[in-house]
C-alpha positions as a Python dict, from the first residue, in 0.01 Angstrom:
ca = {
    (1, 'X'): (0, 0, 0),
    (2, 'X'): (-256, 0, 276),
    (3, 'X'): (-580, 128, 129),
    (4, 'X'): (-682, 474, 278),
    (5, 'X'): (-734, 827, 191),
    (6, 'X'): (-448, 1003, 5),
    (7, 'X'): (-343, 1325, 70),
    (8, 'X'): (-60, 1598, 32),
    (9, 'X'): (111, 1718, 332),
    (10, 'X'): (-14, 2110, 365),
    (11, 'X'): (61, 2403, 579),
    (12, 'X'): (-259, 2456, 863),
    (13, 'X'): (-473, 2258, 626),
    (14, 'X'): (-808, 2418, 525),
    (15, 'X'): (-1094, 2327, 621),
    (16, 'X'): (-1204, 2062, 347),
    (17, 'X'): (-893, 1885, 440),
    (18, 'X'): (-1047, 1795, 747),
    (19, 'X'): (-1407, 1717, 622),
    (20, 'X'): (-1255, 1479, 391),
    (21, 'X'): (-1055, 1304, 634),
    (22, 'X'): (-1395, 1330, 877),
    (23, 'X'): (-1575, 1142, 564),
    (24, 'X'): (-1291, 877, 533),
    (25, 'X'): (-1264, 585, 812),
    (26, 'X'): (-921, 465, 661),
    (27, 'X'): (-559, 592, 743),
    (28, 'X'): (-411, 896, 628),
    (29, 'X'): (-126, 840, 335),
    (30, 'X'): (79, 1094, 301),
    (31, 'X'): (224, 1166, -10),
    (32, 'X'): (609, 1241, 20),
    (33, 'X'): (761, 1141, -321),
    (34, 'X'): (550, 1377, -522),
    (35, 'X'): (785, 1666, -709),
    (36, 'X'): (722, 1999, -526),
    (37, 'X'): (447, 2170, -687),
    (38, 'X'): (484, 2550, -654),
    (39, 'X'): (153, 2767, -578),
    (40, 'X'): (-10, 2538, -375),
    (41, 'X'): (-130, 2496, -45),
    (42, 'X'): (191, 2293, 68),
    (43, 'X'): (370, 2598, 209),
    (44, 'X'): (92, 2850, 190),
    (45, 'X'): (-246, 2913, 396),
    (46, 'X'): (-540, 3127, 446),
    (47, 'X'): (-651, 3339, 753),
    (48, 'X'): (-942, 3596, 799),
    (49, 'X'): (-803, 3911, 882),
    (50, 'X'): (-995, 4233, 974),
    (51, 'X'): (-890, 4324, 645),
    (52, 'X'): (-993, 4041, 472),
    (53, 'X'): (-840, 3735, 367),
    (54, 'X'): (-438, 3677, 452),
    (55, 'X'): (-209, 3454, 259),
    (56, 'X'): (84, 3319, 493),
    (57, 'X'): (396, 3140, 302),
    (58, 'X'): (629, 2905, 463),
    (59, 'X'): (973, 3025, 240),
    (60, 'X'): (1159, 2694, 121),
    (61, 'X'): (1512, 2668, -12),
    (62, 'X'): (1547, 2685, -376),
    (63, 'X'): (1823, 2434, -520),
    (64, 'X'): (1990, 2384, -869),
    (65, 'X'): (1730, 2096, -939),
    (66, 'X'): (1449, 2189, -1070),
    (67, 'X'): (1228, 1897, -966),
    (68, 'X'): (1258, 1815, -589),
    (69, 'X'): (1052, 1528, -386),
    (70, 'X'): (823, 1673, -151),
    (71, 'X'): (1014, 1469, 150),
    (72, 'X'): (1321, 1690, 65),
    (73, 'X'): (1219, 2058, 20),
    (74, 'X'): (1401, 2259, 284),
    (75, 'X'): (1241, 2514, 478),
    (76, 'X'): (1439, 2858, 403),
    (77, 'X'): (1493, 3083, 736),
    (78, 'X'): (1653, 3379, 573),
    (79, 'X'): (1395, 3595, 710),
    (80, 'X'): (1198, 3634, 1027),
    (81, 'X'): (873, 3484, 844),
    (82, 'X'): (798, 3221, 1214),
    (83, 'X'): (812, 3619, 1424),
    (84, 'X'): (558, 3716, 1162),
    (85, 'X'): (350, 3455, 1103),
    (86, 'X'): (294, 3453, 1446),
    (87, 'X'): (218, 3796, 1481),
    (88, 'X'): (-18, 3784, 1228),
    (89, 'X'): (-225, 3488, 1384),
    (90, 'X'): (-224, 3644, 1722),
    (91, 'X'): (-364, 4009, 1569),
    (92, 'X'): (-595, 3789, 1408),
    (93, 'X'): (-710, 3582, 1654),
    (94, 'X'): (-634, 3671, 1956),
    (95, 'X'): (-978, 3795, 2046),
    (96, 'X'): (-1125, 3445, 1962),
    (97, 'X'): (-1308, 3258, 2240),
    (98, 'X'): (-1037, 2972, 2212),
    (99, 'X'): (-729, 3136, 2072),
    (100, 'X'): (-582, 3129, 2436),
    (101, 'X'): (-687, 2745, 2503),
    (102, 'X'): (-478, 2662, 2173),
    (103, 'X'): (-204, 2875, 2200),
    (104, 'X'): (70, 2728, 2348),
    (105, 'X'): (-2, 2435, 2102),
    (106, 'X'): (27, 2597, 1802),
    (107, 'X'): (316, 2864, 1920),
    (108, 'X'): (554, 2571, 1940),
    (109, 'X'): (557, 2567, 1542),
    (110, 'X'): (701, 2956, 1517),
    (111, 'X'): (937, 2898, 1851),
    (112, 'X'): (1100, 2577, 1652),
    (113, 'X'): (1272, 2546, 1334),
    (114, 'X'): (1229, 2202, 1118),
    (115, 'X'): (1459, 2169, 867),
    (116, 'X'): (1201, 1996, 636),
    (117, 'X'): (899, 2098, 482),
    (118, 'X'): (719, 1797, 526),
    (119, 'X'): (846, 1713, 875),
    (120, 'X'): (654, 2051, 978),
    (121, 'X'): (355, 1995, 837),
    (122, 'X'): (315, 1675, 935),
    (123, 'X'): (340, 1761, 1317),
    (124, 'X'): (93, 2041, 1268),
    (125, 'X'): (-136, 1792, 1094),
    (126, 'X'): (-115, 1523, 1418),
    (127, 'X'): (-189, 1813, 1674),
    (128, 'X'): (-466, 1929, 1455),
    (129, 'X'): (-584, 1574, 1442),
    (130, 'X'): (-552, 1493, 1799),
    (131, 'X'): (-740, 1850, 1875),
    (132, 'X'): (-1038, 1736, 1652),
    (133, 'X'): (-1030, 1405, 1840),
    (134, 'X'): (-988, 1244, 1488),
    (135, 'X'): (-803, 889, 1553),
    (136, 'X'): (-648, 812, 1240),
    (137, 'X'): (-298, 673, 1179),
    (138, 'X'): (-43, 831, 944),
    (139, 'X'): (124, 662, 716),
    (140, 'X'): (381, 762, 399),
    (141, 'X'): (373, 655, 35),
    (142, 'X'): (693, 438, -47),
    (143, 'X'): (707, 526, -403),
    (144, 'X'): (525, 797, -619),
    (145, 'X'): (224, 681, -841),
    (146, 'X'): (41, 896, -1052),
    (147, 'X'): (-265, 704, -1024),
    (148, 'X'): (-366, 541, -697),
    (149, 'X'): (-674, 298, -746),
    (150, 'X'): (-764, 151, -420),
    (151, 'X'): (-739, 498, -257),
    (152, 'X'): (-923, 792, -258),
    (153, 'X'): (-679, 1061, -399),
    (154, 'X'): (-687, 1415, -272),
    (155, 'X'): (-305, 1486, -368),
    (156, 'X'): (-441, 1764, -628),
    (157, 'X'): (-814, 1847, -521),
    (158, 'X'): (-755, 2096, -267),
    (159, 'X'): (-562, 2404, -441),
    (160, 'X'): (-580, 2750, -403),
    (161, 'X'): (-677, 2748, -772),
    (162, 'X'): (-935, 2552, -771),
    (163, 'X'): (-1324, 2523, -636),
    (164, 'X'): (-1348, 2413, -240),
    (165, 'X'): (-1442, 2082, -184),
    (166, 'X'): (-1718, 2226, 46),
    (167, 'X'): (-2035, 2305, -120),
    (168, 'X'): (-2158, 2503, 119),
    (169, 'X'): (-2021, 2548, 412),
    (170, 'X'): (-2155, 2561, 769),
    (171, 'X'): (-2141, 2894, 932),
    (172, 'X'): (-1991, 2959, 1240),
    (173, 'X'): (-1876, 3261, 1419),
    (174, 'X'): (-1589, 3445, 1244),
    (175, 'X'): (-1459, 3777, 1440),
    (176, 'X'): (-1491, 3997, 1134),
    (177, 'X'): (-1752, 3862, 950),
    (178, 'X'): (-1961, 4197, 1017),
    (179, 'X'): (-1659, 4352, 790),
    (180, 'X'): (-1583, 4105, 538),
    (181, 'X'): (-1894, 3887, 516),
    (182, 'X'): (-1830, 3452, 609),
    (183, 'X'): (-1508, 3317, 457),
    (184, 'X'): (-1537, 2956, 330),
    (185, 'X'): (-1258, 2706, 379),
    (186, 'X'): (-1013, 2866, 533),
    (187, 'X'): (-711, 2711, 745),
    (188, 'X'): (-878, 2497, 1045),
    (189, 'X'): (-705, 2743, 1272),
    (190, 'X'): (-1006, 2977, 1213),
    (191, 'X'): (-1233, 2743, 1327),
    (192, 'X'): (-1061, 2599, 1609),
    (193, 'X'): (-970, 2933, 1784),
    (194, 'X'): (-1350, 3023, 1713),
    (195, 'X'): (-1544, 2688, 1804),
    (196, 'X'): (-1293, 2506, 2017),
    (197, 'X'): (-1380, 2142, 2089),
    (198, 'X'): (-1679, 2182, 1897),
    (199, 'X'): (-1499, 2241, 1563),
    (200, 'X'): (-1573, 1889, 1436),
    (201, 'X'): (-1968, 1943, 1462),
    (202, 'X'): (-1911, 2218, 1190),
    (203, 'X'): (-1770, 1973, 874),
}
């Protein structure tokens, strides 16, 4: 396996995601054999709300297995949740300096439906990536290992259970941080409707 920087595939990534990739010259490798891990950032992200923090969850399919590989968890579309994930990021952000300059990018991923997890957040990542201006080629794992020794392995550090990989994070301007006080590592989306093409100066 080429050596690189090892990560899982996660819905609008947070913010560390980014920084690590920043801090890492090497390709992505995406995990896509790993079992589904429930609770975790792989269908679920964070946006700052004038009420706070909101948790958005991509719904998957639930089959009669009860381990499935990440490359073949379904997205469920039983309910509207694209109409109101949407709605949420626009009441959210629409009032950002660059929420309109993004827009159209992002709106494409609400408009659409992928049939696979991984297939969705893996587009979201390369737009993300080519918004950033962060040149790094994506690659997939061919097998599952549990340990990975000539990479650096990210496939469990960033989870909503556990410490940011940001010490401390460089401020920028959030719309309700009057209300709410700063929110630290929160889905990239925050910072590139607020920042723009500037975003990367703020790892």
């Amino acid at each position: 396996m080429t050596e690189g920087i090892l990560l899982p595939a996660l819905y609008l990534p947070n913010i560390s995601y980014f920084q690590a990739i920043k801090n890492n010259e090497g390709p992505i490798i995406i995990e896509q054999y790993e079992n589904f891990p429930k609770q975790t950032f792989r269908t679920r992200t964070e946006i700052a709300t004038a009420n706070g923090i909101l948790n958005l969850m991509v719904p998957i399919v639930h089959g009669k297995k009860m381990r499935v590989p990440m490359k073949d968890v379904q997205i469920n579309y039983d309910h509207p949740w694209q109409r109101l994930h949407w709605l949420s990021i626009q009441t959210a952000y629409r009032s950002s300096p660059y929420f309109e300059y993004y827009e159209d990018d992002f709106k494409i991923f609400y408009d659409r439906e992928y049939d696979l997890l991984l297939d969705y957040n893996v587009e979201q990542l390369k737009l993300i990536l080519k918004l950033l201006k962060l040149n790094r080629e994506i690659i997939f794992t061919e097998k599952y290992d549990s340990e990975s020794p000539n990479d650096i392995d990210y496939r469990t550090a960033i989870h909503p259970k556990k410490p940011s990989l940001i010490v401390s994070q460089k401020p920028y301007y959030q719309l309700f941080e009057d209300n709410n006080g700063f929110q630290e590592d929160i889905s990239i989306i925050d910072l590139l409707f607020s920042q723009g093409p500037q975003s990367k100066n703020f790892f």
